[in-house]
PDB file of N, CA, C and O in Angstrom, chain B, residues numbered from 101:
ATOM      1  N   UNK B 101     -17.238  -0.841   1.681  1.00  0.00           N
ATOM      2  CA  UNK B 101     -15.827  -1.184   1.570  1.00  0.00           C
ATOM      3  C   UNK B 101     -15.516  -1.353   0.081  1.00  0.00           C
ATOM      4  O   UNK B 101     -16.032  -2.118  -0.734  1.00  0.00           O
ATOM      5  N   UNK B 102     -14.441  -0.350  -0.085  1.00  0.00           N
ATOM      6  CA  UNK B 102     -14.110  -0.872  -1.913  1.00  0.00           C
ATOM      7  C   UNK B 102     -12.789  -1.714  -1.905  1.00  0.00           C
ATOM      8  O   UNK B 102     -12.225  -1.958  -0.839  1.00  0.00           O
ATOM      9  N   UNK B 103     -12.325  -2.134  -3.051  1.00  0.00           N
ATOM     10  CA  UNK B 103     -10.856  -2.856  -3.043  1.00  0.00           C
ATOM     11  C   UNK B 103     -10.391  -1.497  -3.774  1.00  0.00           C
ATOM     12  O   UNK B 103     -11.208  -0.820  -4.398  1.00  0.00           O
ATOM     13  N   UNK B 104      -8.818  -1.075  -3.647  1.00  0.00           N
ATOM     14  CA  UNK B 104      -8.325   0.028  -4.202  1.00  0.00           C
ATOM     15  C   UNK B 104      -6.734  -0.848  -4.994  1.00  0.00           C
ATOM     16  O   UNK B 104      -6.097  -1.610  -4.266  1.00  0.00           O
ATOM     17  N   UNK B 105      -6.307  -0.637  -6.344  1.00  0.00           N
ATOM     18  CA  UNK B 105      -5.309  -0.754  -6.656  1.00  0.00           C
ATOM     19  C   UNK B 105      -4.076   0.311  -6.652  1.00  0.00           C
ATOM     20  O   UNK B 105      -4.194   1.400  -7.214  1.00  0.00           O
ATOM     21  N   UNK B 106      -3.053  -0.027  -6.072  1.00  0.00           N
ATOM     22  CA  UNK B 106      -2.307   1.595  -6.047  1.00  0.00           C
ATOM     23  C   UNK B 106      -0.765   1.078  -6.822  1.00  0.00           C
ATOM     24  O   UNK B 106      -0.310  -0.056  -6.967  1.00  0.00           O
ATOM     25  N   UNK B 107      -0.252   2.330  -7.200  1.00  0.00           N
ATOM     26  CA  UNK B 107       1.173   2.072  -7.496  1.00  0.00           C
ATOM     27  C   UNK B 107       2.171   2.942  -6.439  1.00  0.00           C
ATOM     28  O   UNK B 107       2.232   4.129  -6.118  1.00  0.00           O
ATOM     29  N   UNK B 108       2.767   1.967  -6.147  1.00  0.00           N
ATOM     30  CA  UNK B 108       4.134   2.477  -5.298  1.00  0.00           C
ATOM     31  C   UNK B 108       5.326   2.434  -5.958  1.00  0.00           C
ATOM     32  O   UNK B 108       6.231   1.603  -5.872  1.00  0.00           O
ATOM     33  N   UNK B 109       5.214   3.632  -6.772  1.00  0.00           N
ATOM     34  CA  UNK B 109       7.121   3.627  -7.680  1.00  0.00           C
ATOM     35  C   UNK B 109       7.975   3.071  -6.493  1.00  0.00           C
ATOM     36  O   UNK B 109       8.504   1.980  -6.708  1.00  0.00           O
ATOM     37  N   UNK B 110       8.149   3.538  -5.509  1.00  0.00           N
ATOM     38  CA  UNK B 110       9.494   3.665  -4.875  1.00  0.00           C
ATOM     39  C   UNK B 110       9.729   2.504  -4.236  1.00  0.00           C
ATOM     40  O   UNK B 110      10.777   2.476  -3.590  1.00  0.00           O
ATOM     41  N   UNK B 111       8.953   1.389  -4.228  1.00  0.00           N
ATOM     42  CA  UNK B 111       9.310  -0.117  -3.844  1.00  0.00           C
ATOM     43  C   UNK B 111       9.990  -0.715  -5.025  1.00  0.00           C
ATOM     44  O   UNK B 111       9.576  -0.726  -6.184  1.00  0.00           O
ATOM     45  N   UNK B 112      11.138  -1.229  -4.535  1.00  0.00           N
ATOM     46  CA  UNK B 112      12.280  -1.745  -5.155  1.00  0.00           C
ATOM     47  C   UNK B 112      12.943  -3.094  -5.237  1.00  0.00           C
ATOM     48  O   UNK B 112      13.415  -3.674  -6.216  1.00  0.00           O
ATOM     49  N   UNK B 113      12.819  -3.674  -3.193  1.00  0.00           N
ATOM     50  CA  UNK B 113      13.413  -4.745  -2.971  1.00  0.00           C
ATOM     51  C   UNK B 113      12.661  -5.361  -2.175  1.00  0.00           C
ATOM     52  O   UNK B 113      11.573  -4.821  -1.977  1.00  0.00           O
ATOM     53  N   UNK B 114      12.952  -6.715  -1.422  1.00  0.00           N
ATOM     54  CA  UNK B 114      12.069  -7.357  -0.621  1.00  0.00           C
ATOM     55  C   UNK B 114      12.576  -6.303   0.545  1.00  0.00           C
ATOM     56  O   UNK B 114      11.497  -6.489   1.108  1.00  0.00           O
ATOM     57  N   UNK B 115      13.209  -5.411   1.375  1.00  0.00           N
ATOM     58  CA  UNK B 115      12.950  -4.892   2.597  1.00  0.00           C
ATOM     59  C   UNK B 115      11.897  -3.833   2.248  1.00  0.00           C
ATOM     60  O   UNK B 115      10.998  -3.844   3.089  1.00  0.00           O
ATOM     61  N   UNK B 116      11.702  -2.866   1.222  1.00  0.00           N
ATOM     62  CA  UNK B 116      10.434  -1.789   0.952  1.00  0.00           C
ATOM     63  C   UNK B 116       9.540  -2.888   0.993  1.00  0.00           C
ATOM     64  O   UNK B 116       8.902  -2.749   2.036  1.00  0.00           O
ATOM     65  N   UNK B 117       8.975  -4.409   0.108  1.00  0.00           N
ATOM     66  CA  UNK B 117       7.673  -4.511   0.619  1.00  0.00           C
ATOM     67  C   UNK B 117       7.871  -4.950   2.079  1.00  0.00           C
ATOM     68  O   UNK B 117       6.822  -4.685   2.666  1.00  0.00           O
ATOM     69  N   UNK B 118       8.613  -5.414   2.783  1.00  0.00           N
ATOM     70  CA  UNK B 118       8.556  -5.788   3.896  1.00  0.00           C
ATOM     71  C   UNK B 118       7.096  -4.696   5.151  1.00  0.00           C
ATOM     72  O   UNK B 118       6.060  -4.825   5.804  1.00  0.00           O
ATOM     73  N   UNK B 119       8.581  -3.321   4.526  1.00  0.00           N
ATOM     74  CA  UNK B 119       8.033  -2.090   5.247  1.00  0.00           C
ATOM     75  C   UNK B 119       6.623  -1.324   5.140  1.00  0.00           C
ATOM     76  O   UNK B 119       6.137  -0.544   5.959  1.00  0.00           O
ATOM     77  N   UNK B 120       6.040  -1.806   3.775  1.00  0.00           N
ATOM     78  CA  UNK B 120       5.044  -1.905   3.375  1.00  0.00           C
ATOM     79  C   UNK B 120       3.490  -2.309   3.835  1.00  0.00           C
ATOM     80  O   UNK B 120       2.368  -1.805   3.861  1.00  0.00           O
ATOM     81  N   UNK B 121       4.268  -3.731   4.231  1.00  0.00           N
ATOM     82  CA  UNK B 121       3.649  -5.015   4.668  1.00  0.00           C
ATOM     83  C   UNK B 121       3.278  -4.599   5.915  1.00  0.00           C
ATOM     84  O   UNK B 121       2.124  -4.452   6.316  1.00  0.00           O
ATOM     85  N   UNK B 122       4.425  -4.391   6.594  1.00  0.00           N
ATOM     86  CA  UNK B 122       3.952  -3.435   8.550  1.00  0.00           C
ATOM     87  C   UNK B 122       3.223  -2.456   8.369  1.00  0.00           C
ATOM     88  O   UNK B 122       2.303  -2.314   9.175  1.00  0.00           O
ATOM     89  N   UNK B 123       3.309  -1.883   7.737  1.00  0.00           N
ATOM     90  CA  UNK B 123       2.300  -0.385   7.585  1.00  0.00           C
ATOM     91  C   UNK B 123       0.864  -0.614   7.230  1.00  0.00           C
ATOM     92  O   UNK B 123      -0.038   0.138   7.599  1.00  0.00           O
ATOM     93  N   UNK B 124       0.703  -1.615   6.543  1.00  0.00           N
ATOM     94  CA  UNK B 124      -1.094  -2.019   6.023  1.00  0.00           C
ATOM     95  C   UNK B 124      -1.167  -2.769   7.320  1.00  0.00           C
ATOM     96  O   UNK B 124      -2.025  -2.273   8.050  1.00  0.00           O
ATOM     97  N   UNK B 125      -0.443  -3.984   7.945  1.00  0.00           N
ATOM     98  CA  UNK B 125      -0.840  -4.887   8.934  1.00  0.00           C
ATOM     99  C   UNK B 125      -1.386  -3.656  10.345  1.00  0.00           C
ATOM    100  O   UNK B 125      -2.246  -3.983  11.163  1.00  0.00           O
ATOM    101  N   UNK B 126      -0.950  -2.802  10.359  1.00  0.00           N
ATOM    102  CA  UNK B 126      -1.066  -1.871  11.391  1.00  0.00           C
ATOM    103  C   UNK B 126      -2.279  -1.463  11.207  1.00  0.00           C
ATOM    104  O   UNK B 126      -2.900  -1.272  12.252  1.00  0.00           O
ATOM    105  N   UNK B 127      -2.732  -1.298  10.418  1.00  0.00           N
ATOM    106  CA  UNK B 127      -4.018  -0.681  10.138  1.00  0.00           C
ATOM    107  C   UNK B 127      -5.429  -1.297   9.900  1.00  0.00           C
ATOM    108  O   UNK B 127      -6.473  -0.784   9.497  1.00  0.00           O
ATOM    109  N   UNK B 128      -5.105  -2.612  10.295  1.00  0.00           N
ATOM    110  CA  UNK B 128      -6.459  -3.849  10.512  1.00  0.00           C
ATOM    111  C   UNK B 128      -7.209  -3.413   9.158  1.00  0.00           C
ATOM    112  O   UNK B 128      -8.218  -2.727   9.322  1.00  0.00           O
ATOM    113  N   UNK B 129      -6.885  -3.686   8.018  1.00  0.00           N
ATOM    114  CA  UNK B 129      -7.434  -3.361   6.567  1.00  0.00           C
ATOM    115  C   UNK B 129      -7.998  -5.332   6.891  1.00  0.00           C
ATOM    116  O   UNK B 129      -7.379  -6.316   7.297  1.00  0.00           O
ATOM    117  N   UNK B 130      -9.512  -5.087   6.420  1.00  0.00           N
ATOM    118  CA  UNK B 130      -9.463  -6.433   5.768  1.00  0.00           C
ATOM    119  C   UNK B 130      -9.068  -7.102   5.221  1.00  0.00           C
ATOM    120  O   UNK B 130      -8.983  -8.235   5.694  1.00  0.00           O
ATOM    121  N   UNK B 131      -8.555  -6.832   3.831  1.00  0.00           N
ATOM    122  CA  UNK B 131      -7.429  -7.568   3.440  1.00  0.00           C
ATOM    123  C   UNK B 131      -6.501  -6.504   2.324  1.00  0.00           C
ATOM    124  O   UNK B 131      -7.043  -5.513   1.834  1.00  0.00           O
ATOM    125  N   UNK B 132      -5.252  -6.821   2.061  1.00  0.00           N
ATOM    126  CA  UNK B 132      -4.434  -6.646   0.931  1.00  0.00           C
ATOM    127  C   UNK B 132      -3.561  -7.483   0.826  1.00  0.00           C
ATOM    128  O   UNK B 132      -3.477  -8.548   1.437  1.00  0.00           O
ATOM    129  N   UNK B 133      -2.616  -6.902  -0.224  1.00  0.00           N
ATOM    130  CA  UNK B 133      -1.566  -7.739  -1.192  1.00  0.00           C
ATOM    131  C   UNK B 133      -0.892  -6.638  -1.709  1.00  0.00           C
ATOM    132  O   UNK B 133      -1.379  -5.544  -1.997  1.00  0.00           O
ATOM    133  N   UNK B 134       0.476  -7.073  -1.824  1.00  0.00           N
ATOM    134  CA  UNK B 134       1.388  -6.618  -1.751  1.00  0.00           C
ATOM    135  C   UNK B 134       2.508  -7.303  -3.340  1.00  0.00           C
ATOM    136  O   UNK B 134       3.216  -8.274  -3.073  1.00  0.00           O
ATOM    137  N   UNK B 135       2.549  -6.958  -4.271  1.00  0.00           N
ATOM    138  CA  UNK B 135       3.372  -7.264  -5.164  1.00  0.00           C
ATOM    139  C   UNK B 135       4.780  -6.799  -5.645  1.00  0.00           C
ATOM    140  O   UNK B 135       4.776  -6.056  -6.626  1.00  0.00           O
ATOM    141  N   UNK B 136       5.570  -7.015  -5.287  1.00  0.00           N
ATOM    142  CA  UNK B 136       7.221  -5.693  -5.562  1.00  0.00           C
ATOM    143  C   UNK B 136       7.302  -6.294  -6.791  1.00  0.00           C
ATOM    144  O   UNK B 136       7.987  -5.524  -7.465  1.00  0.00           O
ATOM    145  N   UNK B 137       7.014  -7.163  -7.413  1.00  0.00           N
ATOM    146  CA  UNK B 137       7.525  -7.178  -9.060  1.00  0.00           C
ATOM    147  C   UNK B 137       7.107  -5.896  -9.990  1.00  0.00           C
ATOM    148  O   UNK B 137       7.710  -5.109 -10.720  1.00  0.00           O
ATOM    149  N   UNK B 138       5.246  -6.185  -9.417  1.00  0.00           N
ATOM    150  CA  UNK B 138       4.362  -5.163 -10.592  1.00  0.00           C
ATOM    151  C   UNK B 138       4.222  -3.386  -9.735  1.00  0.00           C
ATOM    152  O   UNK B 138       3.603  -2.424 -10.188  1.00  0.00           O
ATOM    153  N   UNK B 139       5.274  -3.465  -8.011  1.00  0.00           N
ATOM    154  CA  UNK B 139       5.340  -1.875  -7.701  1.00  0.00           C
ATOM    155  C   UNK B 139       3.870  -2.192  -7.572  1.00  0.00           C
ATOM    156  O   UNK B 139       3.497  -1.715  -8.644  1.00  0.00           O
ATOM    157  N   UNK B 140       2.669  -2.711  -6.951  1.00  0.00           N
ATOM    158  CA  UNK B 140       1.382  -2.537  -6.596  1.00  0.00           C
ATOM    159  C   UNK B 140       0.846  -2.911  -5.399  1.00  0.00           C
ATOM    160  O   UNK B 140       1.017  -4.040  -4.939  1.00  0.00           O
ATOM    161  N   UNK B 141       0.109  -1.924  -4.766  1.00  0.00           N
ATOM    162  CA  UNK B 141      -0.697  -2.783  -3.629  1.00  0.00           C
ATOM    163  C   UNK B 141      -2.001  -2.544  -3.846  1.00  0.00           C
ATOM    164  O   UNK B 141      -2.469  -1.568  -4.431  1.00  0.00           O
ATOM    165  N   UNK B 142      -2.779  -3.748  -3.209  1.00  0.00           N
ATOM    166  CA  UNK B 142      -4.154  -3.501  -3.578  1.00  0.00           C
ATOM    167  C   UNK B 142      -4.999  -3.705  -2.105  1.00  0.00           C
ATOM    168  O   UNK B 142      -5.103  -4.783  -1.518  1.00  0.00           O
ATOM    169  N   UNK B 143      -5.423  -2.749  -1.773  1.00  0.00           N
ATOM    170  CA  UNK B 143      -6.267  -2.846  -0.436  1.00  0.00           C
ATOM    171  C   UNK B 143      -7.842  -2.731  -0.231  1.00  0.00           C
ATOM    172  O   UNK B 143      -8.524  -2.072  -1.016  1.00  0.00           O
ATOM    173  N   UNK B 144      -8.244  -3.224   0.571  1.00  0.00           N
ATOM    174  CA  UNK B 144      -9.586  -3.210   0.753  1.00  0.00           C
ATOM    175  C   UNK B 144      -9.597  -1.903   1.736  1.00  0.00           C
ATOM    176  O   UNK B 144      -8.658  -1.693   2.503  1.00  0.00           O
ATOM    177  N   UNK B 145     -10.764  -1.019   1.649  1.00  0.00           N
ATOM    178  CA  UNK B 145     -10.842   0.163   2.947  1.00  0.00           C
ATOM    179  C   UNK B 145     -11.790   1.002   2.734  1.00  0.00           C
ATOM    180  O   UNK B 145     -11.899   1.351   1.559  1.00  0.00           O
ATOM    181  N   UNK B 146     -12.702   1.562   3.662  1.00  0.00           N
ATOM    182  CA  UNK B 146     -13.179   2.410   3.039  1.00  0.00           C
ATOM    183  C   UNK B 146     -12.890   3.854   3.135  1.00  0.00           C
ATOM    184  O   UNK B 146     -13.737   4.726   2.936  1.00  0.00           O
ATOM    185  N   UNK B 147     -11.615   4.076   3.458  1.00  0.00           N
ATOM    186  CA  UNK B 147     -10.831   5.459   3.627  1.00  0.00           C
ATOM    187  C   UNK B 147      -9.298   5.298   3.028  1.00  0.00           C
ATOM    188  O   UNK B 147      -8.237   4.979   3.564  1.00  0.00           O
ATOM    189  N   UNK B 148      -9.716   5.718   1.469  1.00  0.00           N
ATOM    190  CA  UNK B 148      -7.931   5.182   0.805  1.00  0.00           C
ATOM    191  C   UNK B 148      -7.328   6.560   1.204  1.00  0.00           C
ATOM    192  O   UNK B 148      -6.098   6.550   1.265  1.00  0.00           O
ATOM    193  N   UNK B 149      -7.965   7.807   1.502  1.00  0.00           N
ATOM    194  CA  UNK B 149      -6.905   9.240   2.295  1.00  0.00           C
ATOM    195  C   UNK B 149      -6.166   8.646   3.030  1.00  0.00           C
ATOM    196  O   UNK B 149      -4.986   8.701   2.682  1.00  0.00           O
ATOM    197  N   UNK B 150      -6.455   7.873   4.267  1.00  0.00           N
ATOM    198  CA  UNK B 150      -5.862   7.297   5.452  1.00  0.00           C
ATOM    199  C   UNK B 150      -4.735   5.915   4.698  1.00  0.00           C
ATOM    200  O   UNK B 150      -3.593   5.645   5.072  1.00  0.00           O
ATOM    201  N   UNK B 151      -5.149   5.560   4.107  1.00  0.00           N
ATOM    202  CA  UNK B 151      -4.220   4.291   3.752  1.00  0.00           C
ATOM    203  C   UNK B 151      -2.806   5.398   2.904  1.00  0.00           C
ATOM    204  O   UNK B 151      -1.660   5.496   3.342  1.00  0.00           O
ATOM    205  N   UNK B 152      -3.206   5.911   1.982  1.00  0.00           N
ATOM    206  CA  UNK B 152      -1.925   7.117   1.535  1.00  0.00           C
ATOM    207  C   UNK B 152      -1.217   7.889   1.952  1.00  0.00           C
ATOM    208  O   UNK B 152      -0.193   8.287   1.397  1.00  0.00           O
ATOM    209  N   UNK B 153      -1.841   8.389   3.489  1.00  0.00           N
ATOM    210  CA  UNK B 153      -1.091   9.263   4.200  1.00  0.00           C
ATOM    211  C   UNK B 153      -0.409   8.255   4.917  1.00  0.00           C
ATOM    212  O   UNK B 153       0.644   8.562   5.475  1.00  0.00           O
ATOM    213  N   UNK B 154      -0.877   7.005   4.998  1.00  0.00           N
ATOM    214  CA  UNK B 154      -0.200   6.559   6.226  1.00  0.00           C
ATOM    215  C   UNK B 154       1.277   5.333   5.525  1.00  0.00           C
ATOM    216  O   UNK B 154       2.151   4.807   6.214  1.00  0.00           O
ATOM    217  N   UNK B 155       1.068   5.190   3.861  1.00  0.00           N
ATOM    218  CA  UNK B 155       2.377   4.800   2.733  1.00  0.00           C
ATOM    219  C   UNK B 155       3.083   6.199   3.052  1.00  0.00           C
ATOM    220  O   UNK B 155       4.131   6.255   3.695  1.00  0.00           O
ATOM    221  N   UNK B 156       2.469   7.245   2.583  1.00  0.00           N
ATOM    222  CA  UNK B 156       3.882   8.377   2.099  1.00  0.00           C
ATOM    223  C   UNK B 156       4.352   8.511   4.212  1.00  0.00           C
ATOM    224  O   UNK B 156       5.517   8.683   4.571  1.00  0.00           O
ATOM    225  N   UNK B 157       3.585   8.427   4.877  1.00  0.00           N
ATOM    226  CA  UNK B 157       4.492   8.845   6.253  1.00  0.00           C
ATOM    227  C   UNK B 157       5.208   7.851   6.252  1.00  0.00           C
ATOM    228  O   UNK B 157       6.269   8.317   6.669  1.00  0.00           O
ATOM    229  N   UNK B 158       5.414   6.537   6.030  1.00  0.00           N
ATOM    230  CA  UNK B 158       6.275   5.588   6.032  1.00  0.00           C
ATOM    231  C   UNK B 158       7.473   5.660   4.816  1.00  0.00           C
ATOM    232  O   UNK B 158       8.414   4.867   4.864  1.00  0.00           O
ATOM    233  N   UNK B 159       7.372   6.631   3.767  1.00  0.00           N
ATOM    234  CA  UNK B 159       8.596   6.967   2.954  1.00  0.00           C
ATOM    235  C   UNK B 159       7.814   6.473   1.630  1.00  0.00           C
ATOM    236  O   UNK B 159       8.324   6.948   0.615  1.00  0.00           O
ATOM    237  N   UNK B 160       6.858   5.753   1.422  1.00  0.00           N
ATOM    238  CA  UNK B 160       6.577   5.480   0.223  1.00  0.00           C
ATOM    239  C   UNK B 160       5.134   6.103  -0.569  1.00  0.00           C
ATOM    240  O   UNK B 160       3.951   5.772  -0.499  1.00  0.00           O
ATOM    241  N   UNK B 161       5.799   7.062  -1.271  1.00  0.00           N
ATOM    242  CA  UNK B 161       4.547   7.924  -2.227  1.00  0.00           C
ATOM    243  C   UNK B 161       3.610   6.505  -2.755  1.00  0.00           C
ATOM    244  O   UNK B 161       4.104   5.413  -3.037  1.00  0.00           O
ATOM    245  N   UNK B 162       2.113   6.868  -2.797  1.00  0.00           N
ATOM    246  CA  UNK B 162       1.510   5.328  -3.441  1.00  0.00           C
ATOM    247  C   UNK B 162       0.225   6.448  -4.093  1.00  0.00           C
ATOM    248  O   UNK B 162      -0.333   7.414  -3.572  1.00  0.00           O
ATOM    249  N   UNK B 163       0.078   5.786  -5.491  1.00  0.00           N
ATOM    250  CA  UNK B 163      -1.112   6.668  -6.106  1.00  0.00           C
ATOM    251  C   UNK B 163      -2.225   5.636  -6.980  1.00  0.00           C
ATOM    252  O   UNK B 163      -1.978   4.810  -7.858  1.00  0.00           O
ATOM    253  N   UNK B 164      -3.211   5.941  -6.516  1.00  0.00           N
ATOM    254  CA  UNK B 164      -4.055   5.164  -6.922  1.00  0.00           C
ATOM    255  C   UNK B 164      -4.172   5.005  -8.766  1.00  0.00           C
ATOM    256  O   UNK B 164      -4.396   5.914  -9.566  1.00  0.00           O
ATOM    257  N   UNK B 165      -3.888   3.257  -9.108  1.00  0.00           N
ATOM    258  CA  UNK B 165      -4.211   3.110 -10.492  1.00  0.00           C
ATOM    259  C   UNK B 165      -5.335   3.613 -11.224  1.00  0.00           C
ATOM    260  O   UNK B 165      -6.380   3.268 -10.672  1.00  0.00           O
ATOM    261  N   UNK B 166      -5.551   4.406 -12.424  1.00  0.00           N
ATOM    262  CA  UNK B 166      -6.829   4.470 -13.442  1.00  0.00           C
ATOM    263  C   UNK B 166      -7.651   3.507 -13.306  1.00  0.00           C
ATOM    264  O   UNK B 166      -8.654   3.446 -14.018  1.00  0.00           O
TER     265      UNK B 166
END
């Protein structure tokens, strides 16, 4: 299991992380966090393909930080 940091340009307000928030909870990730100030989420998983396909099917492009 790694921790992954990602950026989500397209989160803006508290309803995008909201929508955010449902989309990782759905997916029984051990843990993450969710920040709309710094546009970041950071998840634990050991399949970040599946965690990205399953941000951009929910409307939000997310790309993993350097």
């Amino acid at each position: 299991m790694a921790e992954y940091k990602l950026t989500v340009p397209d989160m803006s307000c508290s309803h995008c992380e909201g929508r955010i928030k449902s989309i990782l909870e759905g997916m029984n990730l051990p843990s993450f966090s969710v920040d709309l100030d710094g546009k970041t989420v950071t998840v634990e998983t050991d399949d970040l393909d599946k965690v990205l396909n399953a941000l951009d099917d929910g409307g939000y492009e997310a790309k993993e930080r350097p």
